[in-house]
N, C-alpha and C positions, 0 to 999 in steps of 0.2 A: 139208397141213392140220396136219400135227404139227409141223413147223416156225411154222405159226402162231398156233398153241396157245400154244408155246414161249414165244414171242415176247409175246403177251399175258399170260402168267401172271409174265414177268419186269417188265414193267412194272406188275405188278398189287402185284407185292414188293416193288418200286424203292419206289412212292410208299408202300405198306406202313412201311417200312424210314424213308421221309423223314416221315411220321405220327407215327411211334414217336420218331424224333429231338430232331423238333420239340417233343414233347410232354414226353418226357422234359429236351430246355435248358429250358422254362418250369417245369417240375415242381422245379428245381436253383436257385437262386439264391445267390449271395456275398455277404450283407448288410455295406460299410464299417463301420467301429466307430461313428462318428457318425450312424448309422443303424437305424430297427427297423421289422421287419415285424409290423403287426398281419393274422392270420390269422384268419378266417372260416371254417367247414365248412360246407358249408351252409346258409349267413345266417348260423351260430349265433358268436358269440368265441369262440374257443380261446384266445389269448394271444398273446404276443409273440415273435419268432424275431428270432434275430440277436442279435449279430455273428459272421461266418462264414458257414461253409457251412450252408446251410437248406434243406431235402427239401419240398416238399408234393406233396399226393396230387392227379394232373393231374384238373381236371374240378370237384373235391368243394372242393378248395381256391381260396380266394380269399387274398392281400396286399394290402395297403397301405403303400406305404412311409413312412415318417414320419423326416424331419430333425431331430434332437434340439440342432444347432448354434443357436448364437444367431442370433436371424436382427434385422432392421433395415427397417420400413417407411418409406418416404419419402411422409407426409401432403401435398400440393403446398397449393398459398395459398387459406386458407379466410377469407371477408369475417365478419368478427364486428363487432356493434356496443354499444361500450362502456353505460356506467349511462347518462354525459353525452352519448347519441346521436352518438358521433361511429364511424366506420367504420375499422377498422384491417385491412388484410391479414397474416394469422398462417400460417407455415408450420414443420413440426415432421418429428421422427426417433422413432418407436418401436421399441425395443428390447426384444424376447420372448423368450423361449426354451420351447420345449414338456419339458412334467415328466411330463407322464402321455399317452402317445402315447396309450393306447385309449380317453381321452376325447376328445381330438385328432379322432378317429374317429368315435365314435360320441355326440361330444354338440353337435358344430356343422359345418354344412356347408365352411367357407371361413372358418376363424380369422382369417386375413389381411383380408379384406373385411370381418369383423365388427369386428375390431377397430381398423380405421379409420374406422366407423360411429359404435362407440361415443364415439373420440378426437375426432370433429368435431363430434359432438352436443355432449359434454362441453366442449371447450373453447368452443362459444358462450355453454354458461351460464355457465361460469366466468367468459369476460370480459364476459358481460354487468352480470354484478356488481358491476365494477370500475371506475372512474371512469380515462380515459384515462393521466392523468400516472402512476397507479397501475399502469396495464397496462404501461408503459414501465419502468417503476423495479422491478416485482416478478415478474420474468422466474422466477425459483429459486422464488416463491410458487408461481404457476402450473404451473410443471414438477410439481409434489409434489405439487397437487392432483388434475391430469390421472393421475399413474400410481398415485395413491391409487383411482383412481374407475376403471381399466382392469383394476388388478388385481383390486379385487372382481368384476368382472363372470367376466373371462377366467379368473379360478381355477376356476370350475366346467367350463371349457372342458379342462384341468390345462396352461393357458398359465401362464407369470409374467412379467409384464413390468418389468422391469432395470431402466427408465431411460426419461425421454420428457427429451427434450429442443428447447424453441423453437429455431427455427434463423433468422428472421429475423422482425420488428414491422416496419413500413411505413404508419407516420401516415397520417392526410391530407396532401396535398402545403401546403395553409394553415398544417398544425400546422407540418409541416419547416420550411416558411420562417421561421414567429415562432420556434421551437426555435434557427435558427441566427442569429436576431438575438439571443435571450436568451443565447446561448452566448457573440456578442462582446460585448456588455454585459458581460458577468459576465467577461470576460479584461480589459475597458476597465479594469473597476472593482479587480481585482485587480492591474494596471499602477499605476491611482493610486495605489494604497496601499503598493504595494512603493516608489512613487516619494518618497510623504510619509515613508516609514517610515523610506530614505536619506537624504532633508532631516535627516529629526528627529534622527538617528546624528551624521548630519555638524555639527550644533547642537552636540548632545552631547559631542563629540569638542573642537569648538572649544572651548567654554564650559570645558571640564576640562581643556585645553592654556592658555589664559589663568590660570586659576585656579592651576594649577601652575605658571605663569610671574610672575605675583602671589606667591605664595607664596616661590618660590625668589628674589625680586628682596628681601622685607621680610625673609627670612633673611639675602642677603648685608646690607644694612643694617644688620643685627643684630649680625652680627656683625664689621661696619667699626665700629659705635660701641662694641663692646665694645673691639677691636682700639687705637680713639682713646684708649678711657677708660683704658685698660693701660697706654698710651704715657706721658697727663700723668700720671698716678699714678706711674708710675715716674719721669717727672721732676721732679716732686715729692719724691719720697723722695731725689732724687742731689742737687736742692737741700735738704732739710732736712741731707743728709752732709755736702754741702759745708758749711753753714751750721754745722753744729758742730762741724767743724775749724778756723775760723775763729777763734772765740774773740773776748771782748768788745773787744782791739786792735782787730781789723781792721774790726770794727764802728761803731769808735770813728773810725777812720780816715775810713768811709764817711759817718760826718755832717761830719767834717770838710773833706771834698771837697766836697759837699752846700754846708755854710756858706760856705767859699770863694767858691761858683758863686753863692750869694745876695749874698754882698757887691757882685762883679760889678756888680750889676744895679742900675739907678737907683734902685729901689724906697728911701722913707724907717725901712720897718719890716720885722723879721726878725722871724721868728719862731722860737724856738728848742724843737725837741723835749723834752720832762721827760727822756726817755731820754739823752738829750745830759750834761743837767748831772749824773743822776745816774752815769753815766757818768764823765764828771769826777771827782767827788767821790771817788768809789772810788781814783781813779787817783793824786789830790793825798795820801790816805791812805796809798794806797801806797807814797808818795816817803816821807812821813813815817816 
């Protein structure tokens, strides 16, 4: 009987023993830096614990742990329809981060589901406002007004969200196709004009290769006739040297070769230069 005594009172300690353990690891915790326990006393807040080692009282105490890292919702493809009734699928990235864990706590059930609530609701109005080519083209609009209208909400939560960012627009499959025929239009049309704008260069190019070929042809010209006019002018001036080395002999000599060649000729009438006689005259003077 005392051996079974024994026997019971030891497993009566054991599990004693694994009570007290048990209660004591849950009553211990090691709160990460990136992490803070909000604490509870019996319903009531006490405050924050952590980072480190953190004691609570087993039983009276309650935690909660709260992530202070940034964290990133992935919103998946919400059907919105533009001003001009046309249907777009929107899908987007929420970027939070908790500032005030005991609101966290104790001012909304599931941050994360609310604030994908609010971001779905919001972004239907938003693009409903919007006329599609608008929704397409003002992606950075829409971002700033979606995390303008999350943050006021979730700041009373002491969320703050960072950043929303669209991650993909998805037309109508009608729009896609007119989108990628106005896309090769608009490369056709930019091919023409690079093509005219090479014609026009190449015109240009010509036109002012002619012109300077024009130009440099009425220069040489210019100055072959200058070159011509230099030449008689200076033969000119070696016949006026000659000519006045000469002297009124050999002048005199020259009509008289002249009259000779007219005798020659059958002709009945000579005609004799004034220069000729007075010529003469000089010369019979001179003998005198």
């Amino acid at each position: 009987m005392l051996l079974q005594a024994e026997i019971v009172w030891g497993i009566a300690a054991l599990l004693i023993a694994v009570v007290v353990i048990a209660v004591v690891a849950t009553s211990i915790r090691v709160v990460p830096e990136f992490m803070r326990l909000v604490v509870f006393r019996l319903g009531r807040l006490v405050g924050l614990r952590g980072p480190g080692l953190v004691f609570l009282i087993p039983v009276v105490d309650q935690a909660y742990p709260v992530d202070l890292r940034e964290q990133v919702i992935d919103v998946t493809k919400q059907t919105c329809i533009t001003k001009d009734n046309a249907p777009v699928d929107i899908d987007l990235l929420i970027y939070l981060k908790v500032v005030d864990p005991e609101k966290v706590i104790t001012q909304v059930q599931n941050f994360k589901q609310a604030a994908v609530g609010i971001a779905t609701t919001t972004l239907r109005a938003v693009v409903g406002d919007i006329e599609l080519d608008e929704v397409l083209a003002k992606r950075e609009y829409i971002n700033s007004v979606l995390r303008a209208k999350l943050d006021e909400v979730t700041a009373r939560w002491g969320v703050k969200v960072t950043a929303v960012e669209i991650r993909e627009i998805i037309p109508p499959s009608t729009v896609q196709s007119a989108m990628v025929k106005q896309i090769a239009a608009e490369r056709e049309r930019r091919a023409m004009i690079a093509q005219a704008d090479g014609e026009k260069q190449a015109a240009i190019l010509r036109a002012e290769g002619q012109k300077q070929s024009a130009i440099l042809q009425a220069e040489g010209e210019r100055q072959a006739a200058i070159l011509r006019a230099e030449g008689q002018a200076k033969a000119l001036e070696l016949l006026n040297e000659a000519a006045s080395k000469l002297g009124p002999n050999a002048l005199l000599l020259q009509y008289l070769e002249a009259l000779k060649n007219m005798a020659s000729s059958p002709s009945t009438k000579i005609v004799v230069p004034m220069e000729l006689l007075s010529h003469l005259q000089h010369i019979l003077k001179g003998e005198r």
